[in-house]
Backbone bond lengths (Angstrom), bond angles and torsions (degrees), N, CA, C in turn:
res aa  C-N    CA-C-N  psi(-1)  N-CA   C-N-CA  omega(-1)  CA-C   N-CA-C  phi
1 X - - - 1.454 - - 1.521 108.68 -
2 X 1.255 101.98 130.15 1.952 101.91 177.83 1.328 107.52 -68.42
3 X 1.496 137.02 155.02 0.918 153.75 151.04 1.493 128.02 -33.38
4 X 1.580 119.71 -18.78 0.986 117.05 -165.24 1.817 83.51 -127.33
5 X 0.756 146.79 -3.84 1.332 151.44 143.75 1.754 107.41 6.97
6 X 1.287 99.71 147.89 1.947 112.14 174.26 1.573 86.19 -68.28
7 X 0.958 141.39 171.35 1.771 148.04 135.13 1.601 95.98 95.27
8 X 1.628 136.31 -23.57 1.315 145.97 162.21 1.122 99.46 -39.51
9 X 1.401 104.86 136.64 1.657 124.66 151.70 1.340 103.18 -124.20
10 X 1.889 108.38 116.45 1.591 119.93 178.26 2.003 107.57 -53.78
11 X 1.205 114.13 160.18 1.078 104.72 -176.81 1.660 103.96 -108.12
12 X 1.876 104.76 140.02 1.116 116.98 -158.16 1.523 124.64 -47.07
13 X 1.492 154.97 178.66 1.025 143.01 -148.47 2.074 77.03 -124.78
14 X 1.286 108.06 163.70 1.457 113.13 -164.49 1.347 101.21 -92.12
15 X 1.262 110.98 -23.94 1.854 84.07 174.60 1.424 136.42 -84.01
16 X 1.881 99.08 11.63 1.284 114.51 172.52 1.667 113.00 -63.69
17 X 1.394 96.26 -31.07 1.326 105.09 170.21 1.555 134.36 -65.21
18 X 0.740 110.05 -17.09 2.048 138.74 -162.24 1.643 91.47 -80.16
19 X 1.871 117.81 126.73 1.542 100.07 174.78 1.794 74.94 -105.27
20 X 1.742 79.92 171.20 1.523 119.89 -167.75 1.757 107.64 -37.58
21 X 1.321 111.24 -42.01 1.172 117.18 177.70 1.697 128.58 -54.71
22 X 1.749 114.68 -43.23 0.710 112.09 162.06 1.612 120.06 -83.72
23 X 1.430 135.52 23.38 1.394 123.99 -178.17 1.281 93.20 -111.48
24 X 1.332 125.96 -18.43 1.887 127.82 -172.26 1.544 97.03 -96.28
25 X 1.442 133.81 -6.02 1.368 131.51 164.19 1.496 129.49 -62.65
26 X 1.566 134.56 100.21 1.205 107.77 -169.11 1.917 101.38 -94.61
27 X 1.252 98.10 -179.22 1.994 96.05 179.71 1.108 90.05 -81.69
28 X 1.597 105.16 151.58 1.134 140.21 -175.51 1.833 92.98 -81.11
29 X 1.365 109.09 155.81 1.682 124.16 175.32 1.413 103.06 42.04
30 X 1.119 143.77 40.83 1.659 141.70 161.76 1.432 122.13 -96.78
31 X 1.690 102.09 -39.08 1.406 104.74 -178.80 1.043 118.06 -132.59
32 X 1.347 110.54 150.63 1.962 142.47 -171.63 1.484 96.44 -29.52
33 X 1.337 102.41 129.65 1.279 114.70 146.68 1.487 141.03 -79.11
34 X 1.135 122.11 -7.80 1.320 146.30 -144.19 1.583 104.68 -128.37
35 X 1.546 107.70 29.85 1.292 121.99 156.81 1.478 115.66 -53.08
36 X 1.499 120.39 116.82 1.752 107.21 172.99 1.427 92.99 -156.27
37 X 1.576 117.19 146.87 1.278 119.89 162.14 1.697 138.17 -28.48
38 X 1.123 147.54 124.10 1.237 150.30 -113.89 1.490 100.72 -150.59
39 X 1.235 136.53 108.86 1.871 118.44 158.19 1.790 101.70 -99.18
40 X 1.563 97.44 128.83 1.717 114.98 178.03 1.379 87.81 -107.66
41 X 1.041 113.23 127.40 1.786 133.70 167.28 1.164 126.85 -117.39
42 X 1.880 123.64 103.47 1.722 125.35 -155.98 1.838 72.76 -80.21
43 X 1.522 99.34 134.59 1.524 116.48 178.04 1.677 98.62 -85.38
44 X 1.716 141.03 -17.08 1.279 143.79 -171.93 1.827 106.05 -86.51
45 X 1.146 100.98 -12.30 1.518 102.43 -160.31 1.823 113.20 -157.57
46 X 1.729 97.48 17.01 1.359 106.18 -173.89 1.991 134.65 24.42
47 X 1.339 103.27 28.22 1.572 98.52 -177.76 1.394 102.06 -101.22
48 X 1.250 115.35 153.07 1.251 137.56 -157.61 1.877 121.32 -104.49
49 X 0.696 121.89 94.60 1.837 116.22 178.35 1.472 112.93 -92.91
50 X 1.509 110.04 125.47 1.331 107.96 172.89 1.454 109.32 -115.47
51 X 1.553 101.71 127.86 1.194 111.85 -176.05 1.572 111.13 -163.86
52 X 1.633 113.16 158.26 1.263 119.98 -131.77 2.035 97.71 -94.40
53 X 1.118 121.00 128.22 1.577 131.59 -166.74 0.979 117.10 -139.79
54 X 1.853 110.06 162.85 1.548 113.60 176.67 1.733 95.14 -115.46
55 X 1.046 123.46 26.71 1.553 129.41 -151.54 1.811 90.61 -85.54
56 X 1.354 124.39 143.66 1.413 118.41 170.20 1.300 108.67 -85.97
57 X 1.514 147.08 163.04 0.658 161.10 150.49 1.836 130.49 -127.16
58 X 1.506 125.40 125.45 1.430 110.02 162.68 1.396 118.25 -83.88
59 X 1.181 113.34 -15.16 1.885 106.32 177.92 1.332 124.60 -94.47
60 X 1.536 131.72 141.73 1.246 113.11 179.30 1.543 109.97 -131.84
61 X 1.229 136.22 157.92 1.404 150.69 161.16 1.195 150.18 -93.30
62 X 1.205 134.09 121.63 1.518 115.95 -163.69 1.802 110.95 -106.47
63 X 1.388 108.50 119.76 1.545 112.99 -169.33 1.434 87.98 -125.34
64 X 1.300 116.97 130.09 1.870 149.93 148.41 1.769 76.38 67.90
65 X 1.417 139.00 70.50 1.346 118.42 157.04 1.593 104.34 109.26
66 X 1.791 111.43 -56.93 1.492 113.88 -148.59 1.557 102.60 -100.39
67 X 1.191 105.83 134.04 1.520 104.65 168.57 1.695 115.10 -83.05
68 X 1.379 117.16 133.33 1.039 116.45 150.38 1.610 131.83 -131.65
69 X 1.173 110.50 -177.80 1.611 112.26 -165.03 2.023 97.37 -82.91
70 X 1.147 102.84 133.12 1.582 123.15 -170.09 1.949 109.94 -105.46
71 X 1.020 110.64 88.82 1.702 114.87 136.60 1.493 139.78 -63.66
72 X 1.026 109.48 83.74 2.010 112.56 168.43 1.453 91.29 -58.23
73 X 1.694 99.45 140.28 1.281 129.73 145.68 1.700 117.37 -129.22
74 X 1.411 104.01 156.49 1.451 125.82 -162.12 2.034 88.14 -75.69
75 X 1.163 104.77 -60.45 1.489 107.21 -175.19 1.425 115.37 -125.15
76 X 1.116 131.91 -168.37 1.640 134.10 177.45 1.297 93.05 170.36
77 X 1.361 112.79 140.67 1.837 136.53 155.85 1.618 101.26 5.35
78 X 1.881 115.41 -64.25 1.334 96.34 -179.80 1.528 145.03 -92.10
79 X 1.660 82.37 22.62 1.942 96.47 166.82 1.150 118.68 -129.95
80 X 1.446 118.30 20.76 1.549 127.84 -167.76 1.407 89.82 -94.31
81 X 1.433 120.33 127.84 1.741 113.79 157.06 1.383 136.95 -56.46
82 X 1.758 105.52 -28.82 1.877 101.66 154.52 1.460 108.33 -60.57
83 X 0.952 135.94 -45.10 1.554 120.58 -165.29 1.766 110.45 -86.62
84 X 1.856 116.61 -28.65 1.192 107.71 -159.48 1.686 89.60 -92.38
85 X 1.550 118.63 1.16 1.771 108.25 176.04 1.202 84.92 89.68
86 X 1.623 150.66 -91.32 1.953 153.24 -139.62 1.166 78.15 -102.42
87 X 1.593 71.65 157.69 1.540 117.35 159.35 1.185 125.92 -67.14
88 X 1.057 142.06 121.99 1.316 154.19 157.68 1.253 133.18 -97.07
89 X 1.383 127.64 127.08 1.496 122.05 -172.96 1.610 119.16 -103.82
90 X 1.599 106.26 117.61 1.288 112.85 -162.95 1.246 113.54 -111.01
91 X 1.674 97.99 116.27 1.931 113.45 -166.41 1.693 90.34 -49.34
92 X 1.521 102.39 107.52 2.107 120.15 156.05 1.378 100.47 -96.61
93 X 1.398 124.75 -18.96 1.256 107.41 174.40 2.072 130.60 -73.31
94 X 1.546 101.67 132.88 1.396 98.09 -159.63 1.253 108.45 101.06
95 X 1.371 139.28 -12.82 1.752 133.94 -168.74 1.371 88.36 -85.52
96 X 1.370 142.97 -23.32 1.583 112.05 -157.91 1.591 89.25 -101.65
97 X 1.596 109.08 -44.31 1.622 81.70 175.66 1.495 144.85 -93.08
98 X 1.581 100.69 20.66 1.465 112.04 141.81 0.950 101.21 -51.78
99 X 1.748 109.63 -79.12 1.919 104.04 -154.29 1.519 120.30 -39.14
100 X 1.543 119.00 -33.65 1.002 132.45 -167.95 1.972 105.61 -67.96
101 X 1.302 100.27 -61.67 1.712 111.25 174.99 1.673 84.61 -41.60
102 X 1.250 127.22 -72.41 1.770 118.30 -151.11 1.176 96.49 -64.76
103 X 1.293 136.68 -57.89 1.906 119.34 -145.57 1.805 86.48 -113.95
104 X 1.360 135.02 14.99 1.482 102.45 167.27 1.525 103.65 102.45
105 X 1.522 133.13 -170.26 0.710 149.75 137.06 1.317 119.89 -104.86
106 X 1.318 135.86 103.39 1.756 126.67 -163.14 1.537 115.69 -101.11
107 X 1.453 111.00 19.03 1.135 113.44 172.29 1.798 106.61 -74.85
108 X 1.677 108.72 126.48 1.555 113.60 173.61 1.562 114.93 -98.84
109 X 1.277 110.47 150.73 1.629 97.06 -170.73 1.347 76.15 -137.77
């Protein structure tokens, strides 16, 4: 009888098998230690998300007392137009000749 047969029952997927103990286990030596609180700042709409990272940062911020390490971003969830529903118009003017001031112009002639 094929496997995919009328009257077949597929056979279960393996982590049905797994008790609770081993699914709340993570591997040992895989992941970062260097978990620490994080401020992400949408630079279009200045709101702030704090949340926990291994991300480096040189800038830092001080919110209610505590300093933490600060990431600018260009956009995030609450200035993206799929997520905010409208349109929004996002100053591109000046982005190329930033890029240009930071990396040069690398055209060789």
């Amino acid at each position: 009888m094929h496997a995919n047969s009328v009257g077949s029952r597929p056979a279960e997927p393996q982590f049905f098998n797994l008790t609770a103990e081993k699914l709340n286990k993570m591997k040992e030596k895989i992941h970062p230690a260097n978990y620490r609180e994080v401020v992400f700042k949408d630079m279009s709409n200045d709101e702030i998300f704090i949340t926990r990272s291994t991300v480096a940062s040189r800038e830092t911020i001080e919110i209610d007392g505590k300093t933490y390490p600060l990431v600018k971003l260009e956009i995030t969830s609450s200035s993206h137009p799929f997520f905010t529903g409208k349109q929004k118009l996002v100053d591109t003017a000046g982005r190329v000749d930033k890029f240009r001031s930071r990396y040069g112009n690398r055209n060789k002639k």
